[in-house]
Structures are given as C-alpha cells and as structure tokens.
N, C-alpha and C positions, 0 to 999 in steps of 0.2 A: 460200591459193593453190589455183589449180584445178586437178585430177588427174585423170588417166586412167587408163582401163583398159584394158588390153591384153595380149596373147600377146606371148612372144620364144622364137623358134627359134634353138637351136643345134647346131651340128654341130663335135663335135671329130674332128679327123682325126688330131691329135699329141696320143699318149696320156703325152707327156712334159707337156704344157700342165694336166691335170687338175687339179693341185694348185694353179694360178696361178688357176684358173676359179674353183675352190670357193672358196678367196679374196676374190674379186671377189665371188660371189655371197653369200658370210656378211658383207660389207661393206654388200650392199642390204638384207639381210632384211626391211627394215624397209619396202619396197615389194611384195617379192615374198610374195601371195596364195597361189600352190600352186604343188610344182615335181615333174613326173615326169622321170625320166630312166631311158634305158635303154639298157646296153653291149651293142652288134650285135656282137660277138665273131668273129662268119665274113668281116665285112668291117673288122675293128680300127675301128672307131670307134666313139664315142659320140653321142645324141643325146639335148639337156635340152629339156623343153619349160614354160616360165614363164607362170605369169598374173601378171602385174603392174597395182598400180593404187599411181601416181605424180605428182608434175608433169613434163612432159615431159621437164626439166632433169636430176631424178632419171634417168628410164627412159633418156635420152640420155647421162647419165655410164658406166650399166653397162652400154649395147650400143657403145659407143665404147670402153671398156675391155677386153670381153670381144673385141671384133674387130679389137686392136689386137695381140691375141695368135697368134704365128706360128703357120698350123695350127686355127683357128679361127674359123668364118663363122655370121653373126648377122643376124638378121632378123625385125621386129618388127610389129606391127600393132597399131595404138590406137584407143581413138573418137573420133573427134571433138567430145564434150564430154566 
C-alpha cells in the first residue's frame, strides 16, 4: 500500500480532552515518525505537532478521531506521493 508523509497540527483547547488524545495518538504509533508538543500554559492550551508517514486511510482515521474530540482542531498536510 502507498503512504505518505506528512505533518498534523493540533490544537487542544480542553485540557479535559488530553487523555482521550494521548489515546488516540498511542493507537497510531505505528505511523507517527516524531511528535513535539508543547503546553502554552499563559493561554491553557496545548499544541502537538506530528510527522506522520501513513496510507491516507491510517492518517485519515487519527485526524478524524482526534477532531472528533469536543475542544480539539486538526489539521494536516501530506505529499502527494
């Protein structure tokens, strides 16, 4: 199957959701290349930044997961091969 690689941005605003994410994201590991994250503390929230390299299918199950979550916006960019 063919994969891509790509970035996903997240932004958590509900720091009640953290634990539903990290979930979601120890479900993909097995796409996700490198993940920085870092808690803005002065404005409550969090923001993850993922390199993934997937088949679309994969990267589409955990950015549909992750932004299925009340409090949590996602946005992704891949190559086109």
């Amino acid at each position: 199957m063919e994969t891509r690689l790509g970035v996903v941005g997240i932004v958590i605003e509900n720091m009640d959701a953290v634990p539903a994410v990290n979930k979601i994201l120890s479900a993909h590991k097995d796409i996700i290349v490198g993940r920085m994250g870092i808690p803005y503390r002065e404005r409550q929230v969090s923001v993850i930044s993922l390199i993934v390299d997937g088949s679309t299918d994969a990267i589409g199950s955990l950015t549909g997961q992750l932004g299925a979550l009340p409090g949590v916006s996602v946005k992704s960019a891949l190559t086109k091969k």
